[in-house]
N, C-alpha and C positions, 0 to 999 in steps of 0.2 A: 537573842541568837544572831551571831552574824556570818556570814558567808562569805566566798572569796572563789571569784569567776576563774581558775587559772590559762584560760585557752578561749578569748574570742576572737572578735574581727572586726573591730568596733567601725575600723576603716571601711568595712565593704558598700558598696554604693547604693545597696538595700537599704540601708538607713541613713540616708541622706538626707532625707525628709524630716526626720523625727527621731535624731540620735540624741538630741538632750530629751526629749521626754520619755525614753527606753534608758536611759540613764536613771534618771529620776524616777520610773515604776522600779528600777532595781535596788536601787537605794530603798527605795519602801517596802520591797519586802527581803531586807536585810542583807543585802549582798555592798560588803564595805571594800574591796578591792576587785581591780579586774587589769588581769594581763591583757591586753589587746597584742595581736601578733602581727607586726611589722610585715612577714612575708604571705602577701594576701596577693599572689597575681602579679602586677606589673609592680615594677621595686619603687616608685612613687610610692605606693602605701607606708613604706618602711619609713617615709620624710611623715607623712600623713599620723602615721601614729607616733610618733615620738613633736609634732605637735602638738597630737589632741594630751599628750601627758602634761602638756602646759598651759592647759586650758581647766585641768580637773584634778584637784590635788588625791585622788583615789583610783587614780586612771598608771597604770606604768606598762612601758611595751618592752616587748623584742623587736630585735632586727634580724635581718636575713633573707634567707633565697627557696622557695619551697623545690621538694625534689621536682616537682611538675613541670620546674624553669630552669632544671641544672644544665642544660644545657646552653643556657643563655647567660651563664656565669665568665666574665672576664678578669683580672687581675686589677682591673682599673674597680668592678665589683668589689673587692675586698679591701680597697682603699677606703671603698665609702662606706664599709660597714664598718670598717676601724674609727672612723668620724663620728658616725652615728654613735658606735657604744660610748661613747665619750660622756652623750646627753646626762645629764644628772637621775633621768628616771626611764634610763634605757635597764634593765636586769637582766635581760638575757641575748641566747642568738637564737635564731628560729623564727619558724620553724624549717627544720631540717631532715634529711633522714633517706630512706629508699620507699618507692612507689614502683612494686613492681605488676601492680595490679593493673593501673590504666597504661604506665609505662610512656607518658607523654615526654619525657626526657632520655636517653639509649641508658642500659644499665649503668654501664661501664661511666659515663660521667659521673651519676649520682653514685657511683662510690665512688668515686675516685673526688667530689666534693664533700660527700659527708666526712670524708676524710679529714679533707684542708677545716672542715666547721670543726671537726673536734680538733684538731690542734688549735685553730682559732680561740674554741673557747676556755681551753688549756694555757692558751700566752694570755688573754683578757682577762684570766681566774673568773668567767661566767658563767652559768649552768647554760641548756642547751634545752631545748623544748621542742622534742623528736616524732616527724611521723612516720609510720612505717606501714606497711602494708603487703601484705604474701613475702616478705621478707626479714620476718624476727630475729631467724637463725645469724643470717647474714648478717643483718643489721646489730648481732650480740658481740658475732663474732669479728666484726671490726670494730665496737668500741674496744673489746678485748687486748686486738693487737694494737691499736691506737692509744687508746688511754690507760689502761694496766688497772683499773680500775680506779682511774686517780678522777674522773670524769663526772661532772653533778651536772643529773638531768631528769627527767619526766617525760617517758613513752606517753605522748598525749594521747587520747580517743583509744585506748586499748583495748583489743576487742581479739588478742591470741587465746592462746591454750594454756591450760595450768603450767606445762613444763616450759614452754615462752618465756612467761612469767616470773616461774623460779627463774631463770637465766635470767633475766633482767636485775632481778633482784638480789641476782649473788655479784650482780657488778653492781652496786649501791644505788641504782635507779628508783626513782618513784615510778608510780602509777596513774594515770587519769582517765578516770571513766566518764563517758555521757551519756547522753543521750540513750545511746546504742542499748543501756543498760536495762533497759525500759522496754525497751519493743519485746514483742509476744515469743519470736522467733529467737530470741538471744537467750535461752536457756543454759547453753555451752558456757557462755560469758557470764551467766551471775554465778554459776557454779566456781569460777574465780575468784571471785569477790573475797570468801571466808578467807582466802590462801595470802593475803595482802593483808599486812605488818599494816596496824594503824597508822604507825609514824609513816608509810610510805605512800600515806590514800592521798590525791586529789580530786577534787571534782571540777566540772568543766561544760560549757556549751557547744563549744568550736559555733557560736552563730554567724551567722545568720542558717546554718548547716543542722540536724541533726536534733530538729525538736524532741522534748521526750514527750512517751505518752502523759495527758489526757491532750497534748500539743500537738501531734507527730501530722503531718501534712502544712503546719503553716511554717510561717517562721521564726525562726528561733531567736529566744533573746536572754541575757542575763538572769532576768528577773525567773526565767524559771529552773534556775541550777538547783533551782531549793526539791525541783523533782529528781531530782540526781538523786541529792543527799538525802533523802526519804527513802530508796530505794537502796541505799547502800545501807543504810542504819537496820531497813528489816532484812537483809542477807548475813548482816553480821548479828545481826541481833540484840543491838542495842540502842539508848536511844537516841535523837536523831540530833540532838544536841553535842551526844560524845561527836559526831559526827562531824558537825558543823565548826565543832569546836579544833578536833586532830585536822579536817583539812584548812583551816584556817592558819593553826599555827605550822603546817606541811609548807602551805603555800609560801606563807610568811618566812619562814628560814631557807627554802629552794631558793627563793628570787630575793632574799635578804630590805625585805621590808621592814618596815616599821612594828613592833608587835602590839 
């Protein structure tokens, strides 16, 4: 069985210490690719991981600006992310999106940037690896008017309402659950789960963030996306292999991997 991390942070400076051997536990228990997410905090990360994809032939990043920092977005920014996707194992832009839960950027930028990301990744032909937060509706209805649905991406860490959901998924978007899926209190959220087109499942860590249970208080790492995918296999009810198997090859044709 193999697995396929589509949303970490491999850059974050939590693993600083001991990122090849949190590599190597995840390699052993069967996790054969990992998107690490360029926009982790200060835009150095975005240089940082599109390094470490050159250090690890199973390692591929995105690039980008998270909403937490859209207002710290200049034009001379989006020079150097047209640089960056250049990398040979750069796959996406992101992550991106609206936050309007802690709201650490003013609204009105991060859309008026999630914007400029989806046509970004509409001229690069790249998908787009989205977060969003108290803002689904918003966030559907500007890839709507932006992308016409011409737009390939994955709502990472998803954690809306059934009808959220269909909306996502009537604009050809995937899914990614983690962690979140797992806690006591997210009943709402595996009630979702059934409603999600296999072809459109991923699964995910977002670590060092977002351990799942029997994890939940330490921190998070690859190696344990395999409780993700256990957790989706018994809401869908099947086994956890179909599981392992539809988000691998999900992941693999989103960000155009190797199969």
């Amino acid at each position: 069985m193999r697995l396929a991390d589509s949303h970490c942070h491999l850059t974050d400076t939590q693993f600083d210490e001991d990122r090849t051997a949190l590599l190597t536990r995840a390699r052993q228990s069967g996790i054969e690719r990992f998107i690490t997410i360029g926009a982790t905090g200060e835009f150095w990360h975005n240089e940082k991981a599109v390094a470490l994809t050159q250090e690890h032939p199973d390692v591929f990043a995105t690039v980008g600006v998270h909403p937490h920092n859209a207002a710290t977005i200049t034009p001379e920014t989006y020079d150097q992310l047209r640089r960056l996707a250049q990398e040979p194992k750069v796959v996406g832009l992101g992550e991106t999106g609206l936050d309007f839960y802690y709201e650490y950027s003013p609204r009105e930028a991060q859309r008026r940037h999630f914007r400029t990301f989806i046509q970004l990744a509409l001229e690069l032909d790249l998908p787009l690896s989205m977060h969003v937060r108290e803002a689904y509706a918003e966030a559907a209805e500007i890839l709507r008017q932006e992308g016409g649905g011409r737009v390939r991406g994955v709502m990472h860490c998803f954690t809306g309402t059934a009808p959220e959901a269909e909306a996502l998924l009537a604009l050809g978007l995937s899914l990614s659950f983690s962690g979140i899926v797992t806690f006591k209190n997210a009943q709402g959220l595996r009630a979702v789960v059934p409603l999600v087109p296999m072809d459109r499942l991923l699964i995910e860590t977002d670590c060092p963030y977002l351990a799942p249970i029997p994890y939940r208080g330490r921190r998070n790492e690859p190696a344990y996306v395999s409780q993700v995918a256990a957790t989706l296999a018994r809401l869908k009810a099947v086994p956890l292999e179909e599981v392992a198997q539809a988000t691998w090859r999900n992941t693999a044709r989103l960000f155009g991997l190797d199969a």
